[in-house]
LONUDREN-367385 format. One record per residue (C-alpha): x, y, z; residue in three letters. Coordinates in nm, 3 decimals. Example, Ala and Ser with C-alpha at 12.3 -4.5 7.8 and 13.67 -1.06 7.14 Angstrom:
% residues 2
<site px="1.230" py="-0.450" pz="0.780" aa="ALA"/>
<site px="1.367" py="-0.106" pz="0.714" aa="SER"/>
***
This chain:
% residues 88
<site px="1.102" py="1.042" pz="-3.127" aa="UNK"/>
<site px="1.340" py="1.132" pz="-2.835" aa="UNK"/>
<site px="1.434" py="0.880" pz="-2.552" aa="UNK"/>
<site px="1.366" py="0.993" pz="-2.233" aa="UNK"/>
<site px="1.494" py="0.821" pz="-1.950" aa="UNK"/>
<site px="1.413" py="0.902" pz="-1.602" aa="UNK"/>
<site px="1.670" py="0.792" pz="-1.314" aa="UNK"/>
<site px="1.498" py="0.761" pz="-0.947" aa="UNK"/>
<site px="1.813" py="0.695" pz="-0.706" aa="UNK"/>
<site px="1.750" py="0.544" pz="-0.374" aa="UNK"/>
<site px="1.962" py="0.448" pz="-0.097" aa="UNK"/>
<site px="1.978" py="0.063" pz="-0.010" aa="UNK"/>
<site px="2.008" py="0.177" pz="0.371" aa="UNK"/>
<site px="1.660" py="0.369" pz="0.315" aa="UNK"/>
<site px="1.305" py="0.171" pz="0.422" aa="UNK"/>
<site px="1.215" py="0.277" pz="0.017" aa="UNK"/>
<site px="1.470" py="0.024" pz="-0.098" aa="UNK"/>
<site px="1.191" py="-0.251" pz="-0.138" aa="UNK"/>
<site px="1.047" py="-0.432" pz="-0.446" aa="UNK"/>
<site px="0.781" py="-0.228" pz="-0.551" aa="UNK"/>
<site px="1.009" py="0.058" pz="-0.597" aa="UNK"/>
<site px="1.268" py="-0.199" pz="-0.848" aa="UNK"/>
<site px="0.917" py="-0.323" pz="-1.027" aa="UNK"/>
<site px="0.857" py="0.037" pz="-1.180" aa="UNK"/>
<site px="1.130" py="-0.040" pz="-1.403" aa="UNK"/>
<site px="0.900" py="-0.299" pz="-1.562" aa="UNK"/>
<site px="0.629" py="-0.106" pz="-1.555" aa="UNK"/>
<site px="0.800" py="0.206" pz="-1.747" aa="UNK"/>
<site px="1.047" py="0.083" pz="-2.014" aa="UNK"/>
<site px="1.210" py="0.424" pz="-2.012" aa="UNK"/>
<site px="1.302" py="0.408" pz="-1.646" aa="UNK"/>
<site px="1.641" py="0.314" pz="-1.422" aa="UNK"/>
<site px="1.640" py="0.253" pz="-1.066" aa="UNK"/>
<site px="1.968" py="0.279" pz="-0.900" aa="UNK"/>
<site px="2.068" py="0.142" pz="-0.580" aa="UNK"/>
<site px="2.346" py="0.324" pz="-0.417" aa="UNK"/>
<site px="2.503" py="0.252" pz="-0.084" aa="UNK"/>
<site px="2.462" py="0.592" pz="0.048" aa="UNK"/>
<site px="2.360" py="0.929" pz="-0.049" aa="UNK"/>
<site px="2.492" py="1.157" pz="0.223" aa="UNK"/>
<site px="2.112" py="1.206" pz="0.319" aa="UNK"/>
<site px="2.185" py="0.991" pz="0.660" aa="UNK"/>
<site px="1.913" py="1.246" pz="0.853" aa="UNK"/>
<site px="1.675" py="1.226" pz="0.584" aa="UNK"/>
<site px="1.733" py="0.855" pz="0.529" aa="UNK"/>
<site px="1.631" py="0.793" pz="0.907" aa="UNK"/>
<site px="1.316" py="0.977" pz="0.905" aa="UNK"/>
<site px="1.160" py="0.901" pz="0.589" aa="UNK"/>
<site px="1.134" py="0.698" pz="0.286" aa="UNK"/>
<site px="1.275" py="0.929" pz="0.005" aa="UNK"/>
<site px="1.375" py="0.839" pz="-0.360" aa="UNK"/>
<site px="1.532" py="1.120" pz="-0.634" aa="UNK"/>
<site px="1.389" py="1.103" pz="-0.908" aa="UNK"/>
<site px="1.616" py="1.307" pz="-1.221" aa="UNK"/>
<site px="1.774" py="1.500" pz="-0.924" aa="UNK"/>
<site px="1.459" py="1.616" pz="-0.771" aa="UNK"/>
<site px="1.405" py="1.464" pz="-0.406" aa="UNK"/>
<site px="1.028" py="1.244" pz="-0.370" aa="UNK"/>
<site px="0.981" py="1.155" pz="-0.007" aa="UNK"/>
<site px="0.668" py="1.065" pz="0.199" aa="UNK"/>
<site px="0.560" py="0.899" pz="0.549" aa="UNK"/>
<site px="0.572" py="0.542" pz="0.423" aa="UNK"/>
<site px="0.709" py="0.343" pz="0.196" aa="UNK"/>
<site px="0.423" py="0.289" pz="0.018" aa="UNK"/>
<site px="0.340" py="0.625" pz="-0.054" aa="UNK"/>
<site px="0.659" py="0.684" pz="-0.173" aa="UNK"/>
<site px="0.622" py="0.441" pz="-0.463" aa="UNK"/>
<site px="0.298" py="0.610" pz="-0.592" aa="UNK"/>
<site px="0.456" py="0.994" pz="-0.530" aa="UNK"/>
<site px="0.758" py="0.851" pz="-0.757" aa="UNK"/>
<site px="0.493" py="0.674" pz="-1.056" aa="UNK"/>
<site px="0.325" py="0.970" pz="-1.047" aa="UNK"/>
<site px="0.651" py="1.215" pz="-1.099" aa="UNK"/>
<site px="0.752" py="0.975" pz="-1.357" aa="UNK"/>
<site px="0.431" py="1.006" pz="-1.538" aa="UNK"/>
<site px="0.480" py="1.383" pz="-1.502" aa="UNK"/>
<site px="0.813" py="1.356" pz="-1.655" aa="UNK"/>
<site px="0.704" py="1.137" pz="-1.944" aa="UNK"/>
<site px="0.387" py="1.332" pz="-2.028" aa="UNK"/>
<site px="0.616" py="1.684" pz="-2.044" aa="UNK"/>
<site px="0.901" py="1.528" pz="-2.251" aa="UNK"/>
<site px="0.592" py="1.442" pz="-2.492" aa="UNK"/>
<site px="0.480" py="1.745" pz="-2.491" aa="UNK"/>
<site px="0.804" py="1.907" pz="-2.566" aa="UNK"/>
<site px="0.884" py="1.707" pz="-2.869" aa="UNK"/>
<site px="0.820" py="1.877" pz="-3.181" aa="UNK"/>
<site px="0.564" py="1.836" pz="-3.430" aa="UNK"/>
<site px="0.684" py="1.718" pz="-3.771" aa="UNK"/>
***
């Protein structure tokens, strides 16, 4: 069985950058969160809690919401990678 791991990248400036974002790293053992110091999304950053998650931008009105868009893209992630894998 393939590892998958899924990388959500958030900025430390961003209001996302919070604990229950890091804590989905416990609850999914096949997920990273990095912390950068900025992601050349200053306008974004501003306006909105946002997160990447494999590449693909996740943002919402509050931080929050944010975390649950993210889980839920993870679990998307997760459930096609399974569903890709072939059957022996």
């Amino acid at each position: 069985m393939p590892f998958n791991l899924v990388l959500v990248e958030v900025c430390d400036a961003n209001q996302a950058c919070r604990p229950e974002l890091f804590s989905l790293e416990s609850q999914f053992s096949s997920v990273d969160i990095m912390e950068t110091n900025c992601m050349s999304e200053c306008d974004l950053c501003a306006h909105s809690p946002y997160a990447f998650v494999n590449g693909e931008l996740v943002e919402a009105e509050h931080p929050d919401t944010l975390v649950e868009k993210v889980k839920f893209r993870i679990r998307e992630i997760l459930e096609d990678s399974e569903d890709s894998e072939p059957s022996l």
